[in-house]
LOLUM-201487 format. One line per field, with one value per residue (C-alpha): y, z, x; residue in one letter. Coordinates in nm, 2 decimals, always signed. Each point is the difference from the previous one (the first is absolute). Layout:
% residues N
v [Y:...] .
w [Z:...] .
u [X:...] .
residu [a:...] .
This chain:
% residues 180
v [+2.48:-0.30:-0.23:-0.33:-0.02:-0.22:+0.12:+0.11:+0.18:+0.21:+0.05:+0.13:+0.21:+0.17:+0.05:+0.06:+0.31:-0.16:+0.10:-0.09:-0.36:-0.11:-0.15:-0.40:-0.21:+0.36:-0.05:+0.24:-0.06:-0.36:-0.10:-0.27:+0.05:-0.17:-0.07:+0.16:-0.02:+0.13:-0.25:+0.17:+0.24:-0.02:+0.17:+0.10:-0.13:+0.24:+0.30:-0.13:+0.19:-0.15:-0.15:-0.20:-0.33:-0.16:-0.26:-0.25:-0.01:-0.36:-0.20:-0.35:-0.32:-0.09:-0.33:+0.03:-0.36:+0.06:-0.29:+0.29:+0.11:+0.35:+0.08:-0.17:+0.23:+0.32:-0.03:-0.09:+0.34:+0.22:-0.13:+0.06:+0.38:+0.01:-0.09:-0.36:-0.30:-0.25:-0.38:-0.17:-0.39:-0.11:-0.32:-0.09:-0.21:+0.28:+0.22:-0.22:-0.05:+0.39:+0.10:-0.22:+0.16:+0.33:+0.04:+0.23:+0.28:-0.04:-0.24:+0.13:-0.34:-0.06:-0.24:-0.21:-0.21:-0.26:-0.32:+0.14:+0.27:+0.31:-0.13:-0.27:+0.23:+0.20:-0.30:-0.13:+0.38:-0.02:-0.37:+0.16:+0.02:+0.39:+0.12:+0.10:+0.41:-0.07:+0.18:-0.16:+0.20:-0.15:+0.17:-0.19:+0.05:-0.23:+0.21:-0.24:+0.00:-0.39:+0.10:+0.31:-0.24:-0.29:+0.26:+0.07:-0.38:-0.02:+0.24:+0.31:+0.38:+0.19:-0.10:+0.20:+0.04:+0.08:+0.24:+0.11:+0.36:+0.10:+0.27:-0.27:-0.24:+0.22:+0.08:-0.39:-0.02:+0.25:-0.20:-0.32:-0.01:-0.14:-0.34:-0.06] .
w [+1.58:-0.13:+0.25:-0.19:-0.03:+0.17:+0.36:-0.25:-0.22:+0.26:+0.09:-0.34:-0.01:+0.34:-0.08:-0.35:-0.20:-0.26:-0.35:-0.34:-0.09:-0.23:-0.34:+0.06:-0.03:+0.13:+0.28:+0.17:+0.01:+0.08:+0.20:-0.05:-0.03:+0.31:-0.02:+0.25:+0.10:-0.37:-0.30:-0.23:+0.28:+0.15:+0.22:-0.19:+0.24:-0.12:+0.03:+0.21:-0.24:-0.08:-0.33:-0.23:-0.04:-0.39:-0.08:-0.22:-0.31:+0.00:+0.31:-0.02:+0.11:+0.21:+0.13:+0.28:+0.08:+0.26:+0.28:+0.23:+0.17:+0.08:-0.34:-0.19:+0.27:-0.07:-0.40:-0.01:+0.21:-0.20:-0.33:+0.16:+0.12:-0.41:-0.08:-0.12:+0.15:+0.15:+0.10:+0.18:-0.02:+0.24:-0.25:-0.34:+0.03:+0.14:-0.25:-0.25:+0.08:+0.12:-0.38:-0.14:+0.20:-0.03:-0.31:+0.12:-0.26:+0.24:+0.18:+0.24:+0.06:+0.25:-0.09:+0.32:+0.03:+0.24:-0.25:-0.32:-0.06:-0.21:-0.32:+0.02:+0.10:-0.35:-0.17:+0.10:+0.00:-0.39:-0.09:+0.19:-0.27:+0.04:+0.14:-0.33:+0.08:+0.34:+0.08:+0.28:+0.22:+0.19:+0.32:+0.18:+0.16:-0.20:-0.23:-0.19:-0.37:+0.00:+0.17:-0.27:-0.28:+0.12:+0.08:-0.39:-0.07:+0.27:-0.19:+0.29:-0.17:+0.24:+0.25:+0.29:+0.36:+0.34:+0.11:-0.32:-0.10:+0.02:-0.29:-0.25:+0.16:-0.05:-0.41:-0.04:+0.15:-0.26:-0.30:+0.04:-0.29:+0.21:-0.04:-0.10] .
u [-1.21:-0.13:-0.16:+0.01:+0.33:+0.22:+0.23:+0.31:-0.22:-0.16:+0.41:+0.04:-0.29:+0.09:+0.36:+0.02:-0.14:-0.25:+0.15:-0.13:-0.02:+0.35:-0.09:-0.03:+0.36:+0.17:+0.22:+0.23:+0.35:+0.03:-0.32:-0.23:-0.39:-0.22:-0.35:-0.17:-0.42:-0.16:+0.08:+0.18:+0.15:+0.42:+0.24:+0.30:+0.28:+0.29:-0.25:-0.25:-0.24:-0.35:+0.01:-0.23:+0.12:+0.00:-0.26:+0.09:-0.19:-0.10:-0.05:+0.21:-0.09:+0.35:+0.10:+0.29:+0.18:+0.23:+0.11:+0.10:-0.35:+0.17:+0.13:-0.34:-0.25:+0.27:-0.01:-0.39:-0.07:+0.22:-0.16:-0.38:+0.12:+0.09:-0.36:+0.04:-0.16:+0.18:-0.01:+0.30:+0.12:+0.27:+0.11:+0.01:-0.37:-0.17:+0.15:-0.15:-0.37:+0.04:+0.03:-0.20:-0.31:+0.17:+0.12:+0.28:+0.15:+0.34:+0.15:+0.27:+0.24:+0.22:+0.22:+0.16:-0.34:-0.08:-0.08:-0.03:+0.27:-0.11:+0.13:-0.21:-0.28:+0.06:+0.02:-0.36:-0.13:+0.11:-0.15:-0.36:-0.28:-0.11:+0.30:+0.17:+0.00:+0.14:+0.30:+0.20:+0.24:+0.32:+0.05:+0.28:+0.31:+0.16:+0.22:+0.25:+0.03:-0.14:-0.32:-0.06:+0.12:-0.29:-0.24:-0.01:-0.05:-0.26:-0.21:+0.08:-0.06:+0.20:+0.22:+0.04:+0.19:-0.10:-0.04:-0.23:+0.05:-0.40:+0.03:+0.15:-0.30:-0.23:+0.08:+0.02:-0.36:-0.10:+0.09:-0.20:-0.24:-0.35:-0.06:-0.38] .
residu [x:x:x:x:x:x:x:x:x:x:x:x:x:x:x:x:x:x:x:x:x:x:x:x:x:x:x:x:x:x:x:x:x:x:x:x:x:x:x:x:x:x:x:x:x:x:x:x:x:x:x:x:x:x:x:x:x:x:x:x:x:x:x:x:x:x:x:x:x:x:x:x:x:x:x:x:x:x:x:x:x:x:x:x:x:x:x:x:x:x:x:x:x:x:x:x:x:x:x:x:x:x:x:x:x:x:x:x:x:x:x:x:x:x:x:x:x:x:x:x:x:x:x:x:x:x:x:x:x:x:x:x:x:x:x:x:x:x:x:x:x:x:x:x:x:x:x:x:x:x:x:x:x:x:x:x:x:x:x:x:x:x:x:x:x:x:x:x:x:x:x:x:x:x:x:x:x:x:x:x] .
């Protein structure tokens, strides 16, 4: 048993028979992959099997802007476990001079801002000297044609609902060329 990992680990060592480590992105029949103590290293939920976890091939710069402290801390710590850095603004000012520093690859938008909605986030995201790779990501619960319809005039990429499916997430974070 491995002594650096954490309580749940240890669990899993003791009542679990160690088998062979699953090819990375294999899951059993509908489980999710959990980081546990090693980078790189997951429990298999569905199996409960050891299993290496996939590393993304290039690290992103990610910008979260999310009002809602919960949802903004939630989505910044499942894009870290992916291997991607993360910065989070609360507003549309912060989430201004955030990327300017930053230079983010992503910026993951909620759209029901205090001041400055999220359109007008995009909007000053896309007049930002610099920021022409930038890929920006709706994640809202605001689902009604009109929204998706001004997102495209705002300059939004995707548009997506909450809850975010992490696998679709996940292949949208792969696709960002890196800005330079």
């Amino acid at each position: 048993m491995r002594q650096n990992l954490p309580a749940y680990g240890r669990w899993i060592d003791r009542h679990y028979r160690r088998r062979p480590l699953i090819r990375a992105g294999k899951t059993g029949l509908s489980g999710s992959l959990w980081p546990i103590g090693d980078a790189g290293i997951g429990i298999d939920t569905c199996t409960g099997m050891e299993v290496l976890m996939p590393v993304p091939a290039t690290k992103r710069r990610i910008l979260v802007v999310d009002d809602n402290l919960d949802a903004a801390v939630s989505l910044s710590r499942l894009i870290a476990l992916l291997g991607h850095d993360v910065n989070v603004a609360r507003d549309g000012n912060s989430a201004l001079f955030i990327a300017r520093s930053m230079r983010p690859d992503f910026v993951l938008l909620d759209i029901g801002l205090p001041g400055s909605d999220g359109f007008q986030v995009a909007e000053a995201l896309r007049r930002e000297p610099g920021l022409g790779a930038l890929k920006i990501i709706a994640v809202t619960g605001r689902g009604e044609e009109e929204d998706r319809e001004r997102s495209q005039e705002a300059g939004i990429d995707y548009y997506l609902l909450k809850p975010i499916d992490v696998p679709f997430l996940e292949s949208l974070l792969g696709k960002a060329i890196p800005s330079g």
